[in-house]
C-alpha positions in Angstrom: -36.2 -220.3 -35.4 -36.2 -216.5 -35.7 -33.2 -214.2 -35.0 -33.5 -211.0 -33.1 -32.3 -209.7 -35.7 -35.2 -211.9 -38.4 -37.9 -210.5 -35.8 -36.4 -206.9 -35.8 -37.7 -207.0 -39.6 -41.3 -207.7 -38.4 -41.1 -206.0 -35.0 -43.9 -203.3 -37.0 -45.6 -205.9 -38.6 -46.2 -207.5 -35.0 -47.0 -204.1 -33.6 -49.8 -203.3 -36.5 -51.3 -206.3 -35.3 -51.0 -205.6 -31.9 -52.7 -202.0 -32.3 -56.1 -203.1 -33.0 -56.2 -204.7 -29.2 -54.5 -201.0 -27.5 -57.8 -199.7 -26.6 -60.1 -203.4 -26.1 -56.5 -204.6 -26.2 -58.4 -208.3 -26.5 -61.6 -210.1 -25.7 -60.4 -212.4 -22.5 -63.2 -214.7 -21.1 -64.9 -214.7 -17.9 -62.4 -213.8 -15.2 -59.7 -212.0 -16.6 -62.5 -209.9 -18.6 -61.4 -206.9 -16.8 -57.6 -207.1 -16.2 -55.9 -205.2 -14.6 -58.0 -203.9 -12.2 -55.0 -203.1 -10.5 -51.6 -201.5 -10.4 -49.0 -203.7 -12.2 -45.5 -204.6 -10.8 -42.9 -204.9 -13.2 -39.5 -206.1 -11.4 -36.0 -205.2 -13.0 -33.7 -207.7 -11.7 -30.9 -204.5 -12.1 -29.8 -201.4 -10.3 -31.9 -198.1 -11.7 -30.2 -196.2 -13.9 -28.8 -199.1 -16.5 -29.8 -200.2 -19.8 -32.6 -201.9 -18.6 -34.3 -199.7 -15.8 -34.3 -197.0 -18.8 -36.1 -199.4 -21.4 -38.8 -200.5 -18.4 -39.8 -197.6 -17.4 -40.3 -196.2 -21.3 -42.5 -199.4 -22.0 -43.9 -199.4 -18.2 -45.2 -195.9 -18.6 -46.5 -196.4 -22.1 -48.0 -200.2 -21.2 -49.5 -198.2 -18.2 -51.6 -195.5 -20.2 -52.6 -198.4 -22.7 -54.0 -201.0 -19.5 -55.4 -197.9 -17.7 -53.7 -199.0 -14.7 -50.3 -197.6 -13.6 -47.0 -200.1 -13.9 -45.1 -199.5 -11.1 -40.8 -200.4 -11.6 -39.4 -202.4 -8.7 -35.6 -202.5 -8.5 -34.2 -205.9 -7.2 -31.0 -206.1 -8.2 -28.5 -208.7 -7.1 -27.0 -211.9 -8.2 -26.6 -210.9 -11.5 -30.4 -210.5 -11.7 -31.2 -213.8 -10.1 -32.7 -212.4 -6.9 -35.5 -210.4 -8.7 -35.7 -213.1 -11.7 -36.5 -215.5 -8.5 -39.2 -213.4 -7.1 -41.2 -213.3 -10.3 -40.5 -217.5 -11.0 -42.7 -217.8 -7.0 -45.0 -214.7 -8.0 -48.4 -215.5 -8.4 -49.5 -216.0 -12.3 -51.9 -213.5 -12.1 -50.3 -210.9 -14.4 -49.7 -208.3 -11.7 -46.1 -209.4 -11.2 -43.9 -208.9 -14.5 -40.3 -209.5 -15.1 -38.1 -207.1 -17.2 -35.7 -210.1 -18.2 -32.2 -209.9 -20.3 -29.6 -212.6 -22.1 -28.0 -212.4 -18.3 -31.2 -213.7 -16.7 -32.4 -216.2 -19.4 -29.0 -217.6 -21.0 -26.3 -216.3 -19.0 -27.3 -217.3 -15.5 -28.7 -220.7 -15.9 -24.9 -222.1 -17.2 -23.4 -219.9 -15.0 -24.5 -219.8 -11.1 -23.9 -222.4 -8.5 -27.2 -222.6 -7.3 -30.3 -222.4 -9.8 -33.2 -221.2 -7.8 -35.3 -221.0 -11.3 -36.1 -222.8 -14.6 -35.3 -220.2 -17.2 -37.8 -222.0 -19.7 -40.9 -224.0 -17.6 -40.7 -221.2 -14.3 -41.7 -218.2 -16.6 -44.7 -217.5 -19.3 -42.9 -215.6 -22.1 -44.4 -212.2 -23.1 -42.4 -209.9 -25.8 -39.1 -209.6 -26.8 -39.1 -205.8 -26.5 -35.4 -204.7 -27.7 -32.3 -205.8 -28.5 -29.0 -203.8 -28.0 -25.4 -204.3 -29.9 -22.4 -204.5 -28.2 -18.8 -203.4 -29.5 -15.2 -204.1 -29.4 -13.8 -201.5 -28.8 -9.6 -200.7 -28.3 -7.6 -198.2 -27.5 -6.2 -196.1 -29.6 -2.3 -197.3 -29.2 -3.4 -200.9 -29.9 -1.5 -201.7 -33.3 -5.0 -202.9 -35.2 -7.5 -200.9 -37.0 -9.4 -204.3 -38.2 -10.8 -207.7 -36.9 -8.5 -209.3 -39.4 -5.8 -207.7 -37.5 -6.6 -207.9 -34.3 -6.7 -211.5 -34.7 -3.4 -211.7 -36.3 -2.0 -209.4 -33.3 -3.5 -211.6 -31.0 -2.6 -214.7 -32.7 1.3 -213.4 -32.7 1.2 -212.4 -29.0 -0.4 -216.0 -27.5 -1.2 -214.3 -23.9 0.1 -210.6 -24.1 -2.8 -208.7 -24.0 -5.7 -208.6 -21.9 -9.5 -207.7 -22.5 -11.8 -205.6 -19.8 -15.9 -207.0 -19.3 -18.0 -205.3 -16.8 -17.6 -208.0 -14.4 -17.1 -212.7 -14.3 -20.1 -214.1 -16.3 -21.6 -210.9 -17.8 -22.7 -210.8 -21.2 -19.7 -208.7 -22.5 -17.2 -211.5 -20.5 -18.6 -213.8 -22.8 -18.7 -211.8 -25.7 -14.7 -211.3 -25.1 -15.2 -215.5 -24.9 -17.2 -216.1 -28.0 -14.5 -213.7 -29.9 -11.5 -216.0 -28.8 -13.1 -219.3 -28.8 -14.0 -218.7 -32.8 -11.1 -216.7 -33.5 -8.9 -219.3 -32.0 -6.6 -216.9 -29.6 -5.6 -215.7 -26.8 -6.7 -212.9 -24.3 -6.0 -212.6 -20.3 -9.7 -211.8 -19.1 -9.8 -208.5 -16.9 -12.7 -208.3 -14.7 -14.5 -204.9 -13.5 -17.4 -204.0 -11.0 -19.2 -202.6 -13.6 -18.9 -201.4 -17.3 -18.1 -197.7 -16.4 -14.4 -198.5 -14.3 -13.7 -201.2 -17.3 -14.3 -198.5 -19.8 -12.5 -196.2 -17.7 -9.3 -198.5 -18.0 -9.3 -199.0 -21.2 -9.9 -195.3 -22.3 -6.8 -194.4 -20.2 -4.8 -196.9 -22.1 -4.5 -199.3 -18.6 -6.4 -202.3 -20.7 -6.2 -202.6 -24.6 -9.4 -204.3 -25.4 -12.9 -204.3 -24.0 -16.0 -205.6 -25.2 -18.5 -203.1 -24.3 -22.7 -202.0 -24.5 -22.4 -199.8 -27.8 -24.3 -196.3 -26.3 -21.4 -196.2 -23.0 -19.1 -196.7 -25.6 -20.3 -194.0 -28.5 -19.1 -190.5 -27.5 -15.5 -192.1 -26.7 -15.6 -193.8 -30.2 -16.7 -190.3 -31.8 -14.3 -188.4 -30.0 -11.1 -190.7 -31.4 -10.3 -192.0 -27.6 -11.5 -195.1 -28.5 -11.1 -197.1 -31.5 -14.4 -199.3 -32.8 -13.0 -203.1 -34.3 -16.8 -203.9 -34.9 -20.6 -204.2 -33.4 -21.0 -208.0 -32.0 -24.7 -208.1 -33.9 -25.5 -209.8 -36.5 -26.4 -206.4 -39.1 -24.6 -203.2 -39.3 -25.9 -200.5 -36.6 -27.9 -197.3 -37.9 -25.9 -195.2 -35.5 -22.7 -196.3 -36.5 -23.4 -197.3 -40.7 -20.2 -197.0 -41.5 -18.5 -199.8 -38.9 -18.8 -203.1 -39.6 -19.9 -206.3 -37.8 -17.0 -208.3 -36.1 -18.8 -211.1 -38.3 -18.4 -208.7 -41.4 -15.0 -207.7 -40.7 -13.7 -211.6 -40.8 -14.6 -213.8 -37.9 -17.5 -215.6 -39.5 -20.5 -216.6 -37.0 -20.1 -214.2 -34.2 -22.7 -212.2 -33.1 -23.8 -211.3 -29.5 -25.8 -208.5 -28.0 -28.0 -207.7 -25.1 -31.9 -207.9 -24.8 -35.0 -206.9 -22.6 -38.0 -209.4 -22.4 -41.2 -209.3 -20.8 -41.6 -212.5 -18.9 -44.6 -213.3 -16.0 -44.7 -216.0 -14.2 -45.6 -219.7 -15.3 -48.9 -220.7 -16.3 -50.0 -216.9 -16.7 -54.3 -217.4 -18.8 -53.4 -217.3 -22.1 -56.3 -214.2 -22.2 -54.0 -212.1 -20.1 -50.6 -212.5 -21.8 -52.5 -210.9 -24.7 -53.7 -207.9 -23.4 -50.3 -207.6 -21.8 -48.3 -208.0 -24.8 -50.4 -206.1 -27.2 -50.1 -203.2 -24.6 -46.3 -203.7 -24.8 -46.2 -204.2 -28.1 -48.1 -200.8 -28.9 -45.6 -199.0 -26.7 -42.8 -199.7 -28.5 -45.2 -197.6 -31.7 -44.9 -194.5 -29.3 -42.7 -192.0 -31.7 -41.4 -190.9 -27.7 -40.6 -194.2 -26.6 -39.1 -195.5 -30.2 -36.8 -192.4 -30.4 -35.6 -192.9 -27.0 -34.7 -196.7 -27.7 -33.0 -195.3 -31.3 -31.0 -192.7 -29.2 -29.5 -195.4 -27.3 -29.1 -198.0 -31.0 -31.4 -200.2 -29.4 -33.3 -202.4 -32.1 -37.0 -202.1 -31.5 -38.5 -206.0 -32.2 -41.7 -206.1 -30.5 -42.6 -209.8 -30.8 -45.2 -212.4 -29.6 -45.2 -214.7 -27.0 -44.4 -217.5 -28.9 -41.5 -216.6 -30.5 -39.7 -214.9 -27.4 -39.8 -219.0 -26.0 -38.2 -219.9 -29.2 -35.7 -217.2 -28.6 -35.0 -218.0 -25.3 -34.0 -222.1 -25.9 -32.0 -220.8 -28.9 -30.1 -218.4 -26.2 -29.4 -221.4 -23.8 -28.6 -223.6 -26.3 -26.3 -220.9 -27.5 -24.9 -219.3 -24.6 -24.4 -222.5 -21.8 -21.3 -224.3 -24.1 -19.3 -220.8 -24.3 -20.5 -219.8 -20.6 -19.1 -223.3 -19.1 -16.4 -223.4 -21.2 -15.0 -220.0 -19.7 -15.5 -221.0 -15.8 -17.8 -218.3 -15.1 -19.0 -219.1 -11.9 -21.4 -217.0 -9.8 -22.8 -218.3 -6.0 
């Protein structure tokens, strides 16, 4: 079952064989012969302005050009992404109604609300697994450990006495903080935010030791010395930071977590239209524009095809669901 990081490898490889189809993009059959005829809607499940908003809109604008019909963003956020996941699950699977999806929406979510409105697996048709982006622990400078080895021997000395910031109950940097002390077998009081930017806030002012934070909000306070950078949570050293290690690297063997952005539509989407639409987004993430704006932010550009962003997405639940029950997220 591939990695992000195993498909990252071939993310040009897919993309080579995706360009062919940018300007017939494919052959479909009979009805959708002439898709889109149509503006697009492609729902982030998230405030503008984040991670993902920034990565839609670079692939919407570029998939756009490439369909000759305009992709339109529509912000939905709420419930941790579940409102505008939802919408796309009931949308009709026609193609016009797309789904900018993350780890939150598809492996996060499904162990961790109260109510399930969606299947993450048999209520979508998988598209592309676009871009995946490290996270880091991060500490602050007074914390007495330069290393993972170290933390974890801090830790381990101090059952209880320090405390680790996440953007918010259930997020994907709560869990990383999870995954860290469920392998590392230790001890952290968990400090939940609003947001990552009051978290990182904290813990740059010294009011939170630890956080477990999205690598590019964390970069300019790591080069500037007010933070200190343990590790990156993914799986291979990052090109922006080559010289910091992975967590896994540094000592605590068979950690890695990160966040993604999938293109999802809804279920039972023809077969001839999730082509076109995922050699168009494929061939996007080729743009030297849209690729140097991913690398500014240490995305990794993957770029994959449909079938192996479903294999992805079972390996995430199967992943993610033990360590998400196991901390008592709970979202309504």
């Amino acid at each position: 079952m591939p990695r992000p990081t195993d498909l990252s490898r071939r993310s040009f490889l897919v993309g080579a064989s995706a360009l062919p189809l940018a300007g017939g993009l494919v052959a479909p059959s009979h009805a959708q012969a002439n898709f889109p005829t149509r503006p697009i809607t492609l729902i982030v499940p998230f405030a503008a302005g984040g991670s993902t908003d920034i990565v839609a809109r670079l692939v919407g604008q570029k998939m756009g050009e490439l369909l000759g019909q305009s992709v339109v963003i529509d912000n939905r956020a709420g419930a941790g992404g579940n409102i505008g996941s939802t919408a796309v699950a009931r949308a009709a699977p026609d193609g016009y109604t797309l789904l900018m999806g993350t780890i939150s929406t598809h492996a996060l979510n499904p162990a961790i609300l109260k109510t399930v409105t969606f299947d993450a697996v048999k209520d979508f048709t998988p598209i592309s697994l676009l871009a995946v982006v490290p996270n880091v622990m991060v500490v602050h400078p007074s914390f007495p450990a330069k290393t993972v080895q170290e933390v974890l021997k801090v830790l381990k000395d101090n059952p209880g006495k320090y405390s680790y910031a996440s953007s918010g109950v259930g997020t994907p940097l709560h869990l990383s903080g999870e995954l860290f002390k469920s392998l590392g077998g230790v001890s952290m009081n968990h400090v939940p935010y609003r947001g990552a930017g009051p978290a990182l806030n904290d813990v740059v002012s010294g009011a939170v030791p630890i956080m477990f934070d999205n690598l590019p909000s964390s970069a300019q306070f790591i080069r500037t010395g007010q933070l200190r950078a343990i590790g990156v949570t993914t799986k291979e050293r990052v090109s922006s930071f080559p010289d910091l290690p992975t967590i896994a690297e540094g000592g605590l063997a068979g950690y890695e977590t990160y966040t993604w952005n999938a293109l999802f539509g809804p279920a039972n989407m023809p077969k001839a239209v999730v082509d076109k639409i995922n050699a168009a987004a494929n061939s996007s993430l080729t743009d030297p524009t849209v690729k140097q704006r991913l690398e500014d932010v240490s995305a990794v550009i993957v770029g994959s095809t449909p079938e192996a962003l479903g294999e992805h997405v079972k390996a995430e639940l199967a992943k993610w669901a033990p360590i998400a029950k196991a901390s008592g997220a709970a979202l309504e």
